[in-house]
C-alpha positions as CSV (number, residue, x, y, z in Angstrom):
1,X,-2.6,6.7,-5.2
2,X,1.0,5.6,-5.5
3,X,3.3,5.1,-8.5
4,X,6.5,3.0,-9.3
5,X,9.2,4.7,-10.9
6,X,12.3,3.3,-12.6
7,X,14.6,5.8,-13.3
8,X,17.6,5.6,-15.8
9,X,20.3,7.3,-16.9
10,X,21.4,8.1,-20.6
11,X,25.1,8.1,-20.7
12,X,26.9,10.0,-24.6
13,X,29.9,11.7,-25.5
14,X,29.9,14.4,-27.9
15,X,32.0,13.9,-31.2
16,X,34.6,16.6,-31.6
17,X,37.4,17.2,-34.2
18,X,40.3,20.4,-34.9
19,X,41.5,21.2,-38.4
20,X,44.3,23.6,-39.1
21,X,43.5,25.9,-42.0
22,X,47.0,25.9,-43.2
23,X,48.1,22.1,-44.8
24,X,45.6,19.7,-42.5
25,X,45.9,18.6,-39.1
26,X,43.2,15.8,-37.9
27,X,42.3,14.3,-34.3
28,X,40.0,12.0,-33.4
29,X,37.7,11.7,-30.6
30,X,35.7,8.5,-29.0
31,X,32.3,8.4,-28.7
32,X,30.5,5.8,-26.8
33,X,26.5,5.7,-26.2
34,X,25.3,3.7,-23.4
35,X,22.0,2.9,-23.4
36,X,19.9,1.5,-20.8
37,X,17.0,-0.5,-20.8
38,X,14.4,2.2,-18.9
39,X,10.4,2.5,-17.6
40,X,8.2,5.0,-16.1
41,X,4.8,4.7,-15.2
42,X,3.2,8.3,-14.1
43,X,0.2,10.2,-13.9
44,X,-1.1,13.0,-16.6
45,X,-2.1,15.0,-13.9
46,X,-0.7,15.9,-10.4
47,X,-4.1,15.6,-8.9
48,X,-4.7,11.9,-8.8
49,X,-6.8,12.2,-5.7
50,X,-10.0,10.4,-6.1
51,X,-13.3,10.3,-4.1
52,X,-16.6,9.3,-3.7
53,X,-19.3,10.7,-1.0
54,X,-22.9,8.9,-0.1
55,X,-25.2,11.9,0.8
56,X,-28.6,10.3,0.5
57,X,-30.5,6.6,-0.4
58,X,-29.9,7.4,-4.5
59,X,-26.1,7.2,-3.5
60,X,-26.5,3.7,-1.7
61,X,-29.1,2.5,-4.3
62,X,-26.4,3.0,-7.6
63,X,-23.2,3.3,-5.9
64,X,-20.8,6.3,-7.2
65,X,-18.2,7.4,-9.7
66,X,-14.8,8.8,-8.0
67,X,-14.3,11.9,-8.7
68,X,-10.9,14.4,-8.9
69,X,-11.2,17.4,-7.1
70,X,-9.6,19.6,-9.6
71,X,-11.9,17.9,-12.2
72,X,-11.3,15.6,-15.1
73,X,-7.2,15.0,-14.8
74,X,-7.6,13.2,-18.2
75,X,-9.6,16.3,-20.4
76,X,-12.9,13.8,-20.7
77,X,-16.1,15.3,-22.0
78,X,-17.7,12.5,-20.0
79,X,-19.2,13.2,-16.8
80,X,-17.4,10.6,-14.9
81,X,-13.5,11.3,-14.2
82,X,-11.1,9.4,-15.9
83,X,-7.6,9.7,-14.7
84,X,-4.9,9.2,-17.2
85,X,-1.4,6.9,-16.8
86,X,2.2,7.3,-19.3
87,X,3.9,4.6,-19.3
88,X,7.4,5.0,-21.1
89,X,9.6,2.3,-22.4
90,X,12.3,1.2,-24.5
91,X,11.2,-2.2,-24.2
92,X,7.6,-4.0,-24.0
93,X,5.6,-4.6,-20.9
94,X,3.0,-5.5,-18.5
95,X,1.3,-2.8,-16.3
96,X,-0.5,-4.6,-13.0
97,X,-2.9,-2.7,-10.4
98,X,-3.8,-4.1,-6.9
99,X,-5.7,-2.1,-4.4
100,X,-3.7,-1.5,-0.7
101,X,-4.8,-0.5,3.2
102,X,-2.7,2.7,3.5
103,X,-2.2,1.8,7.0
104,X,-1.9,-2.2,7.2
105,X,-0.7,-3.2,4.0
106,X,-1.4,-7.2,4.4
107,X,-5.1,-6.0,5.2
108,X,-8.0,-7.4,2.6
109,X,-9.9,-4.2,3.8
110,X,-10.1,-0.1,3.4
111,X,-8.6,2.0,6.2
112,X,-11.6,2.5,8.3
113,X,-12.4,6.2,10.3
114,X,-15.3,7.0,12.3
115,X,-16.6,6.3,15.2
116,X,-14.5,6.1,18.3
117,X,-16.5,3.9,20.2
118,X,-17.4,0.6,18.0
119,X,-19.6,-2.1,20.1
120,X,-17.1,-5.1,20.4
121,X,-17.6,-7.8,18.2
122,X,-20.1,-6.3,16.6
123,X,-19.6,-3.5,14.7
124,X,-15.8,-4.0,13.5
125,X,-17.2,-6.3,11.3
126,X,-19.6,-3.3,9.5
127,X,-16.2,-1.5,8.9
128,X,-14.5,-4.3,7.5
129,X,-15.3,-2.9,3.9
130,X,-13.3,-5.6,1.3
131,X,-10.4,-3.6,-1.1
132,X,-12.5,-5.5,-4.1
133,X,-15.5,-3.2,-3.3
134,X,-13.5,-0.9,-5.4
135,X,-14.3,-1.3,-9.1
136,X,-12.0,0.2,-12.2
137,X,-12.6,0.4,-16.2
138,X,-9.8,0.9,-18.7
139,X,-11.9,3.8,-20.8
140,X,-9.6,4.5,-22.8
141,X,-6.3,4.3,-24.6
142,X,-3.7,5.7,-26.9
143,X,-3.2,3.8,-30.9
144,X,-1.2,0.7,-30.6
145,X,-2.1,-0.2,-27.0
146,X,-6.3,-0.9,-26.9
147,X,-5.2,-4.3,-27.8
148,X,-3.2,-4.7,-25.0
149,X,-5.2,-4.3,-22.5
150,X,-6.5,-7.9,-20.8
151,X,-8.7,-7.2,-18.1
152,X,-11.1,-4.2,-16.9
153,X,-12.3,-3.9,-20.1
154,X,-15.8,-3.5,-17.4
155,X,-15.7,-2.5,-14.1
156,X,-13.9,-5.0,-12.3
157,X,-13.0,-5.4,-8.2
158,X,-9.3,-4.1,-7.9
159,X,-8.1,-6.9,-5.6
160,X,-5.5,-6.6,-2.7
161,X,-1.7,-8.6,-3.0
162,X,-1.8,-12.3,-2.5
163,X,0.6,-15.0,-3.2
164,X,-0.2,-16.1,-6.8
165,X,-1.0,-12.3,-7.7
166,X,2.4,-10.1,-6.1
167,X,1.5,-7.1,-8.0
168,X,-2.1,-7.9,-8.4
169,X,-4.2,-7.9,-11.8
170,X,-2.2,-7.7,-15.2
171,X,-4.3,-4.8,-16.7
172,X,-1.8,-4.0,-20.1
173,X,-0.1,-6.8,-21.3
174,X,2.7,-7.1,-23.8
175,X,2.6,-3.0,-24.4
176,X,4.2,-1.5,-27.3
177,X,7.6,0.2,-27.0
178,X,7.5,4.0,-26.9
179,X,5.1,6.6,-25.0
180,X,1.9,4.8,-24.6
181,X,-1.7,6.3,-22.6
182,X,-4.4,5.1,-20.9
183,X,-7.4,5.9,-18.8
184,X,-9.0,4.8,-16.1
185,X,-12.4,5.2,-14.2
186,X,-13.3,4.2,-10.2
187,X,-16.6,2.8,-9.3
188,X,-18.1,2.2,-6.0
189,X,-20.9,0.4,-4.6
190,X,-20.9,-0.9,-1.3
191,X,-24.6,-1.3,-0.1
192,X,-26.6,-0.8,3.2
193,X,-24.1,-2.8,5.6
194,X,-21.5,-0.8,6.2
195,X,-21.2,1.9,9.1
196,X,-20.6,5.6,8.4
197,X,-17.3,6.8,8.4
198,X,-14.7,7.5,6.4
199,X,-12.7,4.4,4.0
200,X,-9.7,4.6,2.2
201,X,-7.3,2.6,0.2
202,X,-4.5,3.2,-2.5
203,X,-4.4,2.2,-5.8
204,X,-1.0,0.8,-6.9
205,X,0.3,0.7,-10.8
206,X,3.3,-1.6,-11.2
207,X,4.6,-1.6,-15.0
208,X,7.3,-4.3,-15.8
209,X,9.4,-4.7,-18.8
210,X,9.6,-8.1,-20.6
């Protein structure tokens, strides 16, 4: 999963001043504070690795959770991994999520590996597993934000870049200023059709000051 990050600087001066004990003596010194209008989106936890894997027909039936391997990055008591996102600004703003091929961005599919010898024109198609398969849920969120948040408010298909949708789904919109939290879960069902193998895709967070 891959992050934007807008880094800033935070320029001062430090205020300084000499008096003579005998009679008085003054000197001034400039200060100037430069402050710049800065964002981060990040993770809570370094492991933001996430997976699912089918092992028998109760698998296909329901479809999976993700899971973290080092457990739940966000500290939830629920059973199903929630991974946690800080976004900090100095200003109000929009966080988007769109899903991604690793390996061909403009792709509307996961990265497909398996099987080396695929029948032509007949079983690309069974590995042509759409991004939207992949379903998030906001679960949670720090005071002042729940109210911001406008969509996956269920599980809903993360869908890949197109024209009308550069960054893809507005998930926060008009966030507060300051250090704000949320959560998210991963969901997947994706049936009978497709072959075995292994699929992949990246989850990208874009947050954007107004």
């Amino acid at each position: 999963m891959q992050q934007y990050v807008f880094p800033v600087a935070l320029i001062c001066s430090l205020a300084l001043s000499a008096v003579a004990n005998a009679g008085q003596g003054n000197s001034s010194q400039p200060v100037a504070v430069v402050l710049n209008e800065v964002i981060e989106i990040a993770p809570v936890s370094a492991n933001t690795d996430a997976s699912a894997i089918f092992k028998d027909v109760y698998d296909y039936d329901g479809g999976l959770f993700l899971t973290a391997a080092a457990g739940n990055p966000a500290g939830s008591e629920s059973p199903v991994d929630e991974f946690g996102w800080v976004v900090k600004s100095n200003r109000k703003f929009d966080v988007y999520v769109r899903a991604e091929n690793p390996t061909l961005p403009s792709s509307n599919f996961m990265a497909y590996q398996g099987a080396a010898n695929l029948q032509p024109g007949v079983e690309e198609d069974k590995t042509n597993m759409p991004l939207s398969t992949l379903l998030m849920k906001v679960t949670r969120t720090s005071a002042g934000i729940g109210s911001s948040v406008v969509n996956y408010q269920r599980y809903t298909g993360v869908n890949p870049k197109t024209n009308a949708l550069t960054n893809g789904l507005k998930v926060i919109e008009n966030g507060p200023v300051g250090v704000n939290t949320f959560s998210t879960s991963f969901k997947i069902a994706p049936g009978w059709s497709y072959k075995a193998g292994n699929y992949s895709a990246k989850v990208i967070f874009t947050a954007t000051q107004l």
